[in-house]
LOLO-256048 format. One record per residue (C-alpha): residue number from 1; x, y negated, z negated. Coordinates in pm, 1 decimal. Layout:
BEGIN
rec pos->NUM | u->X | v->Y | w->Z
...
//
This chain:
BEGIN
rec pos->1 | u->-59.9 | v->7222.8 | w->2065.0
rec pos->2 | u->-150.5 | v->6861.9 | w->2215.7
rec pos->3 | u->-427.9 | v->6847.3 | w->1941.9
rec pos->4 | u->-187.3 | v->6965.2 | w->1647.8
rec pos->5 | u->69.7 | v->6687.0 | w->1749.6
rec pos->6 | u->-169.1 | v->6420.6 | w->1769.4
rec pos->7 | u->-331.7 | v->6483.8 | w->1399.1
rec pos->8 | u->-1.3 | v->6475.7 | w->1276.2
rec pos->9 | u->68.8 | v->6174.3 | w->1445.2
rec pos->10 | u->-196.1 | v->6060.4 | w->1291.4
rec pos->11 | u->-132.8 | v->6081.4 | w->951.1
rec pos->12 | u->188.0 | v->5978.4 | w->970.4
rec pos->13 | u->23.3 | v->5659.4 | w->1059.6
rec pos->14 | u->-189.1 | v->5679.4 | w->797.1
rec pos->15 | u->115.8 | v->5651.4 | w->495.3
rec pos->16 | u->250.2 | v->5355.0 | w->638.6
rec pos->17 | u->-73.8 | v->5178.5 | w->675.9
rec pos->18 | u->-59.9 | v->4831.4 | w->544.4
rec pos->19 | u->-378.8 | v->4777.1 | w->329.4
rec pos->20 | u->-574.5 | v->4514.0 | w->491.1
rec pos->21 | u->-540.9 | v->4255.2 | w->124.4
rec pos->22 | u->-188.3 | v->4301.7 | w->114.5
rec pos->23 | u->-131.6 | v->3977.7 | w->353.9
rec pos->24 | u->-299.9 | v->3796.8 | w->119.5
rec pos->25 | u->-182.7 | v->3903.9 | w->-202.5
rec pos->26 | u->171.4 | v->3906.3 | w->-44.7
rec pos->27 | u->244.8 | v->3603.9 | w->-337.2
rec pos->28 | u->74.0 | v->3782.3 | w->-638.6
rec pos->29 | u->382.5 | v->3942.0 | w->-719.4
rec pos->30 | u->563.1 | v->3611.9 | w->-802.8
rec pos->31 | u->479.7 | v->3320.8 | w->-1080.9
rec pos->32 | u->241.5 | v->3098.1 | w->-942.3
rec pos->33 | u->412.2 | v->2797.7 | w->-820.4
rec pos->34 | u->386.8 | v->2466.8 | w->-984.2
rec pos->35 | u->217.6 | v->2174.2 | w->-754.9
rec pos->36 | u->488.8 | v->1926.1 | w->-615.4
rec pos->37 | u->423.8 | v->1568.5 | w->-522.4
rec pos->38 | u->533.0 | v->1538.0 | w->-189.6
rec pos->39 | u->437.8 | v->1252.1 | w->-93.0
rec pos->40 | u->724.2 | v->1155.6 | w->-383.1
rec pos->41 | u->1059.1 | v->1032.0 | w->-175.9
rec pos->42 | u->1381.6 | v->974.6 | w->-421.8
rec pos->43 | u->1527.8 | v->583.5 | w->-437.4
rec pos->44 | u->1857.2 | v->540.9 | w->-595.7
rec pos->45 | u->1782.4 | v->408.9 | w->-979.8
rec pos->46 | u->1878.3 | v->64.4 | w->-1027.3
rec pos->47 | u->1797.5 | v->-155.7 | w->-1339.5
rec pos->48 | u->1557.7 | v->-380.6 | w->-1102.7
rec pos->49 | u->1435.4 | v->-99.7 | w->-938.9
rec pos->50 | u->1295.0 | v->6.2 | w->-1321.2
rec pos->51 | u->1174.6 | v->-344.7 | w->-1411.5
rec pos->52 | u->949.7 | v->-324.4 | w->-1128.9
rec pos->53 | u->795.3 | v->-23.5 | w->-1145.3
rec pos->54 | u->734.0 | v->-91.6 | w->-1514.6
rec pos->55 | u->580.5 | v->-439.7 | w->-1431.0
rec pos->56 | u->353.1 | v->-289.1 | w->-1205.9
rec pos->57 | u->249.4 | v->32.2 | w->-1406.2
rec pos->58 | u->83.6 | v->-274.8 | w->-1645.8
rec pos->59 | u->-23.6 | v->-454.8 | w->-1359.7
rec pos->60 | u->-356.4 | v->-376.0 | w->-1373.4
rec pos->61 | u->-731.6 | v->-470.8 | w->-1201.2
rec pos->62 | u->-1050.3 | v->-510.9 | w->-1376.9
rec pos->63 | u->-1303.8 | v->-675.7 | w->-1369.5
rec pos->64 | u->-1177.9 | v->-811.8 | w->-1027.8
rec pos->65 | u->-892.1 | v->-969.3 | w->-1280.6
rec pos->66 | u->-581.4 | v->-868.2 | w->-1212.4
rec pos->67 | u->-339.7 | v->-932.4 | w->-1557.3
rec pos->68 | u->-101.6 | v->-1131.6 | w->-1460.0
rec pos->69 | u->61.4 | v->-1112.7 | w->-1813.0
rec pos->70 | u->174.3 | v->-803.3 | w->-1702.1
rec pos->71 | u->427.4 | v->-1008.1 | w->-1456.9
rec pos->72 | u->572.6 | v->-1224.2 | w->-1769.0
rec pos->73 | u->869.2 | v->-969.8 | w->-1748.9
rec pos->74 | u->985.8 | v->-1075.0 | w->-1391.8
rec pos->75 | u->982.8 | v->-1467.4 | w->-1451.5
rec pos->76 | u->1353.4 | v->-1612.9 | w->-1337.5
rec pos->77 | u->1417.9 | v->-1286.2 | w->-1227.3
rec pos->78 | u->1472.6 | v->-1276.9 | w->-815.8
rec pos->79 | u->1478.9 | v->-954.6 | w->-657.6
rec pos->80 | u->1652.3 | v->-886.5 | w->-341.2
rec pos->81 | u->1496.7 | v->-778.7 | w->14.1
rec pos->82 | u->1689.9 | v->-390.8 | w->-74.2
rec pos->83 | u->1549.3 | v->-411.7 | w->-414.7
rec pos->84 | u->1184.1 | v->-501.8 | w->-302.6
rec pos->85 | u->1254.3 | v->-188.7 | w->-5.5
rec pos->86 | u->1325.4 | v->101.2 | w->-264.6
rec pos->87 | u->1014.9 | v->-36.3 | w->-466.2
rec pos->88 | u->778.3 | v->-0.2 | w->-168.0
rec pos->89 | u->918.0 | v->327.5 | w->-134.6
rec pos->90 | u->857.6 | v->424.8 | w->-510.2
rec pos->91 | u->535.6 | v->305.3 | w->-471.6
rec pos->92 | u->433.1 | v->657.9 | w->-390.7
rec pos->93 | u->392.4 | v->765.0 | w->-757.4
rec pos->94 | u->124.1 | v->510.2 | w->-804.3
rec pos->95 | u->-99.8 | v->583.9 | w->-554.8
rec pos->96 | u->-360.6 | v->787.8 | w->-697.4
rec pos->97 | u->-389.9 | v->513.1 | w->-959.2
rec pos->98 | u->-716.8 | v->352.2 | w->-999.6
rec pos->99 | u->-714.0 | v->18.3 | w->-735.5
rec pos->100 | u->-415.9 | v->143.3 | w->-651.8
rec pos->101 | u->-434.0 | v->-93.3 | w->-222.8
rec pos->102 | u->-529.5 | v->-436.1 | w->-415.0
rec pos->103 | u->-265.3 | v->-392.0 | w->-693.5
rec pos->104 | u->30.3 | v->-280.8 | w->-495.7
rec pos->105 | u->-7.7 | v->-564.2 | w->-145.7
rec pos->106 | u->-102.8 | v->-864.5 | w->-453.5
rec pos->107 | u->208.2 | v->-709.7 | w->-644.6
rec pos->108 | u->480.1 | v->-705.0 | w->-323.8
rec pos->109 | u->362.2 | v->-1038.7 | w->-206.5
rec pos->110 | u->426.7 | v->-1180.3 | w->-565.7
rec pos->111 | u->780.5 | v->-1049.6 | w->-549.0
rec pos->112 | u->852.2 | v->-1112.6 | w->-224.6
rec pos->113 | u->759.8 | v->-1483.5 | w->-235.7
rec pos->114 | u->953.2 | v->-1500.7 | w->-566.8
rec pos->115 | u->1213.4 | v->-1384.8 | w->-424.0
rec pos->116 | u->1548.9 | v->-1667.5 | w->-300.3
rec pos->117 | u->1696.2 | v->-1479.8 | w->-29.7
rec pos->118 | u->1738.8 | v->-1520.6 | w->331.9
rec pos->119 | u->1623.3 | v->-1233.6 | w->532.3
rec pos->120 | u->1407.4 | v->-946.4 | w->601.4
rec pos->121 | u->1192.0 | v->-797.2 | w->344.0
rec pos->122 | u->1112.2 | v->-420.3 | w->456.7
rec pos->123 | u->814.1 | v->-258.8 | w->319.2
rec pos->124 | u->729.2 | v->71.4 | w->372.9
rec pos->125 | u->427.1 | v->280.5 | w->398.0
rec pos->126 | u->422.5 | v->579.3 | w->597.1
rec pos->127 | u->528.3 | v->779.1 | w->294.8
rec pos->128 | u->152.7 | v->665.2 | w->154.7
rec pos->129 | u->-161.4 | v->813.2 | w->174.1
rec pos->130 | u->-332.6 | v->492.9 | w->32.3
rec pos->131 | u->-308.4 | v->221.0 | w->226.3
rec pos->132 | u->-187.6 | v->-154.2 | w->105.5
rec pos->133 | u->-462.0 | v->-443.3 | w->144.7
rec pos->134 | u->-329.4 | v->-822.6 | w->58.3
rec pos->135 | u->-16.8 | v->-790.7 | w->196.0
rec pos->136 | u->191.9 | v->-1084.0 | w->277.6
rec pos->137 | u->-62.0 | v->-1322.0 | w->91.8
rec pos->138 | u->40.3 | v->-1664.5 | w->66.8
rec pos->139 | u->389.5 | v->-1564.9 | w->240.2
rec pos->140 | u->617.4 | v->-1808.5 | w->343.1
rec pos->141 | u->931.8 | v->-1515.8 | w->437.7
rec pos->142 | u->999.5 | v->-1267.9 | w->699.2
rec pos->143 | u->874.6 | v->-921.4 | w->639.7
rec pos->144 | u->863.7 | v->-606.5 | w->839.4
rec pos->145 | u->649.8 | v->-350.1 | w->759.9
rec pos->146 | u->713.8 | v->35.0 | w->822.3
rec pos->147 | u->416.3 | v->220.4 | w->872.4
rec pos->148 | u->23.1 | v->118.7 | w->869.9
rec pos->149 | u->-118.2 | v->-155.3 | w->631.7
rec pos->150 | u->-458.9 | v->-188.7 | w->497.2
rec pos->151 | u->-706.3 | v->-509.1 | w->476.0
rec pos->152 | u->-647.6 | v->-866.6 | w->436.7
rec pos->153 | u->-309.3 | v->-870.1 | w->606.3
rec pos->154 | u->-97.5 | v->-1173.1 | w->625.5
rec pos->155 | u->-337.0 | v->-1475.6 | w->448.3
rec pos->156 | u->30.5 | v->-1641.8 | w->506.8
rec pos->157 | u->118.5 | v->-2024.9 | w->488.7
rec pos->158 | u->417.8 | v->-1944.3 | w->699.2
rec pos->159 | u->723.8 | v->-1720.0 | w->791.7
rec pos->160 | u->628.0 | v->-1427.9 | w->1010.0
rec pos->161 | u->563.2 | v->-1034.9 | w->938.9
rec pos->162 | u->583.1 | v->-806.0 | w->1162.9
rec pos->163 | u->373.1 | v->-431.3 | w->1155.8
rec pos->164 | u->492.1 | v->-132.5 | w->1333.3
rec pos->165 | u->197.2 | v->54.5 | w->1281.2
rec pos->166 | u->-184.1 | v->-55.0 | w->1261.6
rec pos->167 | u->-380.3 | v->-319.4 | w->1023.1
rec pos->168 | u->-751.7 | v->-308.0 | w->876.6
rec pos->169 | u->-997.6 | v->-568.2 | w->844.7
rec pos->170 | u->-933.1 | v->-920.9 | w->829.7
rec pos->171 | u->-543.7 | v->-937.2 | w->961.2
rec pos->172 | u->-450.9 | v->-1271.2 | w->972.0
rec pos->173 | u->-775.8 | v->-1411.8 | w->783.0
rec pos->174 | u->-743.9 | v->-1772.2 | w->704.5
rec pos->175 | u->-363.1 | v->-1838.0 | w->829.8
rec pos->176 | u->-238.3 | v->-2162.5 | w->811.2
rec pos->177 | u->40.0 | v->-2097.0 | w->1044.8
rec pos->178 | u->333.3 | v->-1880.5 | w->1095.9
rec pos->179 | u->359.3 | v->-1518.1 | w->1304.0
rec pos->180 | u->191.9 | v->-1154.2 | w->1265.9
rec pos->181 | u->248.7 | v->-906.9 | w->1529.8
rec pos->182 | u->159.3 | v->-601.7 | w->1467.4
rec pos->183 | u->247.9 | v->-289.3 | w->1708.4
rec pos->184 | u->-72.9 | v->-137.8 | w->1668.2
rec pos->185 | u->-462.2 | v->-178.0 | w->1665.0
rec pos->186 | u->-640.5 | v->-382.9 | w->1411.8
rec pos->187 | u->-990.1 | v->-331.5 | w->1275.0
rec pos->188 | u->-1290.4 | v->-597.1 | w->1252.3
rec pos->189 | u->-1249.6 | v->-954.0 | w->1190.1
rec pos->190 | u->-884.5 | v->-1048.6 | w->1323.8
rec pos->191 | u->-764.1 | v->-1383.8 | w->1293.1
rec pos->192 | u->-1130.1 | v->-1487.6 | w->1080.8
rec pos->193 | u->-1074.1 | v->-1849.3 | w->1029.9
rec pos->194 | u->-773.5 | v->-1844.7 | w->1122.8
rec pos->195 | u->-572.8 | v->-2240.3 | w->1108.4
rec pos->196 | u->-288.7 | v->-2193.0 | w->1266.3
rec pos->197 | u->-38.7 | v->-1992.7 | w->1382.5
rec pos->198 | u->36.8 | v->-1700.3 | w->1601.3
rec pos->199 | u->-117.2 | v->-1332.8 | w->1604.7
rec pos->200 | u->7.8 | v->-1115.1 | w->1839.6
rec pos->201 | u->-138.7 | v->-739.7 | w->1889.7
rec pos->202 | u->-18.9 | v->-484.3 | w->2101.3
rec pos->203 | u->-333.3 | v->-298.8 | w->2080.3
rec pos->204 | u->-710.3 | v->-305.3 | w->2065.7
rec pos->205 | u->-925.0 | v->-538.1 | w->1820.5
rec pos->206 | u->-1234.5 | v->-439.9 | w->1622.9
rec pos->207 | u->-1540.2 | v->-648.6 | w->1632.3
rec pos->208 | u->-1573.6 | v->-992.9 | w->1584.5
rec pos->209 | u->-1199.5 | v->-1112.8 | w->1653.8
rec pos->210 | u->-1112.4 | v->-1442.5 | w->1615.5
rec pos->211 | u->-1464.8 | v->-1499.7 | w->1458.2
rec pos->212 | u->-1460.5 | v->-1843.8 | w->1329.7
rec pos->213 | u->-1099.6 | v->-1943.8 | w->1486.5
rec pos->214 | u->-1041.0 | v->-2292.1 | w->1363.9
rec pos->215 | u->-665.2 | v->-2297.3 | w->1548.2
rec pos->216 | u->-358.0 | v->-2157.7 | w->1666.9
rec pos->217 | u->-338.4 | v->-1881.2 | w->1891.9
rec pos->218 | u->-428.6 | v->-1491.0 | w->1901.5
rec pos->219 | u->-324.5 | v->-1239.1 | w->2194.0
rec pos->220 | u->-491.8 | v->-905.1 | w->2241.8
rec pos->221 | u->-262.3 | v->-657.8 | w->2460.4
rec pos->222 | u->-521.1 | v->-399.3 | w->2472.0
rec pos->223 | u->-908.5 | v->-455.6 | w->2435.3
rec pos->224 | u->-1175.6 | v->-619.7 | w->2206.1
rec pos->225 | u->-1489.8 | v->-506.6 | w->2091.3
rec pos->226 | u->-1784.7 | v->-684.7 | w->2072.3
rec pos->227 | u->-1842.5 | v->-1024.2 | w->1943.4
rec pos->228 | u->-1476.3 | v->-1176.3 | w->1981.7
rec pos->229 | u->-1482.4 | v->-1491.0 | w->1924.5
rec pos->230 | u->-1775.5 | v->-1513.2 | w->1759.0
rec pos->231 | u->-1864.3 | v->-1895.7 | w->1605.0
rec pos->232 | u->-1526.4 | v->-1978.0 | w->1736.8
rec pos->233 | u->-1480.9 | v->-2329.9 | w->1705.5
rec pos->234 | u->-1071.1 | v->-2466.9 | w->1835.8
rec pos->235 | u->-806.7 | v->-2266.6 | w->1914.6
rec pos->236 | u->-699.8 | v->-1984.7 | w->2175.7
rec pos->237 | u->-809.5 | v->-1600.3 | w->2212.9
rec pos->238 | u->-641.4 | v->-1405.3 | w->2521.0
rec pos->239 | u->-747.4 | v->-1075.8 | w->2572.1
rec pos->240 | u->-523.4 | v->-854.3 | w->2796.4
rec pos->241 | u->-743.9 | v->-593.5 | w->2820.3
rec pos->242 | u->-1132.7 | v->-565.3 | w->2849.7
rec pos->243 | u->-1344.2 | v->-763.0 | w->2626.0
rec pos->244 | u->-1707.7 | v->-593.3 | w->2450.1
rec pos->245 | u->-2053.0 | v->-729.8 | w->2433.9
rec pos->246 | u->-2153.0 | v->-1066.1 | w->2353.2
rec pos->247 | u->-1836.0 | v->-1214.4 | w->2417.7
rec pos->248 | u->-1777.6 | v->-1573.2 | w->2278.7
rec pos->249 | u->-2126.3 | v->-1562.5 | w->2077.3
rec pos->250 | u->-2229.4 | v->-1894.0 | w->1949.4
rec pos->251 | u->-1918.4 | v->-2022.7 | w->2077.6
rec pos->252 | u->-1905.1 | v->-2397.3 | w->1972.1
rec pos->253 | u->-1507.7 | v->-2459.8 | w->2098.4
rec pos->254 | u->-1152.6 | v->-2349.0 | w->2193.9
rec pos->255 | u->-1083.2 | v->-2131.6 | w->2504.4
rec pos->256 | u->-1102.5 | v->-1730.1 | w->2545.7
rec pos->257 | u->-948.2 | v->-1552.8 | w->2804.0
rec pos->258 | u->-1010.9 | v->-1237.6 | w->2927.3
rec pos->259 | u->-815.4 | v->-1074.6 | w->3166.1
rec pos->260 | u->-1008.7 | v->-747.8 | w->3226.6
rec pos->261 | u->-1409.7 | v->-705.2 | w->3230.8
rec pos->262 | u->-1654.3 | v->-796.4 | w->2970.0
rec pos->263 | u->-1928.8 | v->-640.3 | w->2882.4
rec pos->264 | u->-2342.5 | v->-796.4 | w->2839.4
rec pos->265 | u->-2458.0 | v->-1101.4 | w->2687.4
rec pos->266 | u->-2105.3 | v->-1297.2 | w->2778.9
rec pos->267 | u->-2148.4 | v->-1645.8 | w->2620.1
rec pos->268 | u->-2438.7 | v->-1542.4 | w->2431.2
rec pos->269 | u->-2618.7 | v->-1899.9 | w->2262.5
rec pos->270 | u->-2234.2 | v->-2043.7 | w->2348.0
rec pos->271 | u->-2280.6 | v->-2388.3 | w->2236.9
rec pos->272 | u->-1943.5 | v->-2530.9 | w->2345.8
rec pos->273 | u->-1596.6 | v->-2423.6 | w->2474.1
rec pos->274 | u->-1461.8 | v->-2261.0 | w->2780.5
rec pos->275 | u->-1454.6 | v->-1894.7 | w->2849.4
rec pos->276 | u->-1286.5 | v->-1754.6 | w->3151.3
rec pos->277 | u->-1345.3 | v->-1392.6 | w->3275.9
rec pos->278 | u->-1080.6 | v->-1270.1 | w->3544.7
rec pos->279 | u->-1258.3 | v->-949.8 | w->3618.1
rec pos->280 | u->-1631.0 | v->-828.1 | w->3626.0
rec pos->281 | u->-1900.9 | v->-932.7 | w->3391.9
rec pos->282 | u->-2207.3 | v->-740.3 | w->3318.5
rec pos->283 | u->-2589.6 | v->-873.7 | w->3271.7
rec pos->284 | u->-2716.7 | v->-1155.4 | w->3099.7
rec pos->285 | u->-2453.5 | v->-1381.4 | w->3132.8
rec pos->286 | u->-2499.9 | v->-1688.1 | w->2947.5
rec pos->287 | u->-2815.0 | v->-1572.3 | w->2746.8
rec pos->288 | u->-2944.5 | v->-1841.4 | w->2522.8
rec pos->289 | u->-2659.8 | v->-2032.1 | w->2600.4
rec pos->290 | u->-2713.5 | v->-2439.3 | w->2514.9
rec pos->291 | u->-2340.2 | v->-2576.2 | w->2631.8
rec pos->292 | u->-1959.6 | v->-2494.4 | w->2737.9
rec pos->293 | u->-1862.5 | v->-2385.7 | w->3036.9
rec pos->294 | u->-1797.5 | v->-2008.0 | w->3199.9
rec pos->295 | u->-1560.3 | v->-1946.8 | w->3404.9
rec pos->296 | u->-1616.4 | v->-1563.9 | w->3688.1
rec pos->297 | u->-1349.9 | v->-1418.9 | w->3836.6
rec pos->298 | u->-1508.7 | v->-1116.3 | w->3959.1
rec pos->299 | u->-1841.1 | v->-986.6 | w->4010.1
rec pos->300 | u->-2158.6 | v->-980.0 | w->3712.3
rec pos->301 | u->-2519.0 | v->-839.8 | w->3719.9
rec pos->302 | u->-2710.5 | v->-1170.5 | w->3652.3
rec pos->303 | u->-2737.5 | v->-1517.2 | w->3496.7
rec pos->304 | u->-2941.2 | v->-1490.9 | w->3223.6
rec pos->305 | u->-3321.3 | v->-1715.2 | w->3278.3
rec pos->306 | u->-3271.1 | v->-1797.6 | w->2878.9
rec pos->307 | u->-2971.0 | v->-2037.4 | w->2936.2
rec pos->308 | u->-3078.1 | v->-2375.8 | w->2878.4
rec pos->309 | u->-2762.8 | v->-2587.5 | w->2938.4
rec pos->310 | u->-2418.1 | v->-2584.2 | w->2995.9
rec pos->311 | u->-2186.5 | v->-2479.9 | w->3301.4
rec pos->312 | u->-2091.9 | v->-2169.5 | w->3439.5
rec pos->313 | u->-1821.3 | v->-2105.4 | w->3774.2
rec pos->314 | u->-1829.6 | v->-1802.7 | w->3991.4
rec pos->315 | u->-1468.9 | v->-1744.4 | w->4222.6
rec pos->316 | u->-1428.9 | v->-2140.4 | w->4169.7
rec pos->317 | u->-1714.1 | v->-2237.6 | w->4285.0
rec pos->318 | u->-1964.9 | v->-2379.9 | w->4064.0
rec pos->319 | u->-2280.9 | v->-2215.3 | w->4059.9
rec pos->320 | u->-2499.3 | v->-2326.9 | w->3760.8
rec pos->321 | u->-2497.4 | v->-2683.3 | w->3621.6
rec pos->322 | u->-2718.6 | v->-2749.4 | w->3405.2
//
């Protein structure tokens, strides 16, 4: 009797057994849907909002031209900071175009510095996939920027823009003065020959920050890589955080600070300047080094036998003078 019940049992299972491509065919009953862009986020229409987004369909880049014809259509006109907002939203539709970054950060910092009105242009790209290089090029206004940005951030004259997100290569490259925080990290060559001005970053720093600093002054919350400072020759570079190899390499002026540790090499063929290390420093300090002075907070692994001239201070006491 047991056995009986438990056959039947058994194929009682069996009738309502799911077959095992039924999961994924669950769909094949329906039309196959169409693909939606949804990256695509809806602006009110306005009849500025359609003169821009026409301009800069025809804005194009070749030949590392960009056709500035294309732009004809905006001359006299001045768009407002709300107008220039719902534009960097509708950028969205563009970015699988071909040089889509370069076109749409040249494009926004045309506009922008067209543009008459007092106050705070917001740009924003977390909707994007594809990030926005040359933004804020030659700027002169205030800008706040919603999201990540690309390479080539802020080559300002003045005004200050502001990132809540991170920045790629080259953020504040060749700034004559003015302010960029940005909230985030940045990638290789902050602040590269930099003028003047302000930079302000709440995170880390790629390699070769501040390489070729010429002025002004650049604050690293977080830490550097290696190389910061690199050729620097006037100017300031504070580094919150811990600071990578070769630290201040071929140095020939301005000041670094480092709270934290540094890694080898610090000063490495420093010609002039001062560095000052608050924490540790590792071997080969002052390799190759020919002038400037370093400044040792805390503890390092050696001076480096290749360090022809120049001065460096261990606790406050001066312990190489050569």
């Amino acid at each position: 009797m047991k056995q009986a019940a438990t056959k039947r049992e058994q194929r009682q299972r069996k009738r309502i057994e799911i077959p095992k491509l039924a999961v994924s065919k669950r769909f094949g009953i329906y039309k196959k849907e169409e693909k939606k862009e949804i990256r695509k986020i809806e602006v009110p229409s306005s009849a500025e909002l359609a003169l821009l987004v026409d301009s800069f369909s025809a804005f194009t880049y070749q030949s590392r031209e960009f056709n500035w014809k294309a732009l004809d259509s905006l001359k006299g006109r001045h768009f407002s900071p709300k107008d220039i907002e719902m534009f960097s939203i509708a950028l969205a539709q563009f970015q699988d175009s071909e040089w889509f970054s370069i076109r749409a950060g040249s494009f926004l910092s045309h506009i922008i510095n067209s543009g008459n009105e007092v106050g705070t242009y917001t740009i924003h790209t977390r909707h994007l996939e594809e990030s926005i290089n040359f933004l804020g090029c030659w700027n002169k206004k205030i800008i706040l920027v919603e999201g990540d940005v690309g390479d080539n951030l802020g080559y300002m004259q003045t005004g200050q823009i502001t990132v809540h997100g991170n920045a790629g290569r080259l953020a504040g490259a060749e700034m004559q003065s003015g302010m960029l925080i940005i909230h985030g990290s940045v990638s290789e060559s902050l602040g590269h020959k930099m003028k003047d001005g302000e930079i302000t970053v709440h995170g880390n720093a790629g390699v070769c920050a501040c390489s070729s600093l010429r002025g002004g002054s650049v604050f690293i919350n977080g830490n550097s890589d290696y190389r910061a400072g690199f050729y620097m020759r006037n100017g300031l570079l504070t580094i919150k955080g811990n600071a990578g190899s070769a630290l201040g390499n071929e140095m020939r002026g301005g000041k670094i600070i480092v709270l934290g540790d540094t890694n080898d090499n610090c000063g490495l063929k420093m010609g002039n300047g001062t560095i000052e290390v608050n924490g540790n420093c590792r071997k080969h300090v002052g390799k190759k080094m020919t002038g400037g002075e370093l400044h040792i907070g805390g503890d390092f692994k050696n001076i480096s036998l290749e360090m022809s001239h120049g001065k460096i201070h261990h606790k406050g006491k001066l312990i190489v003078d050569k």
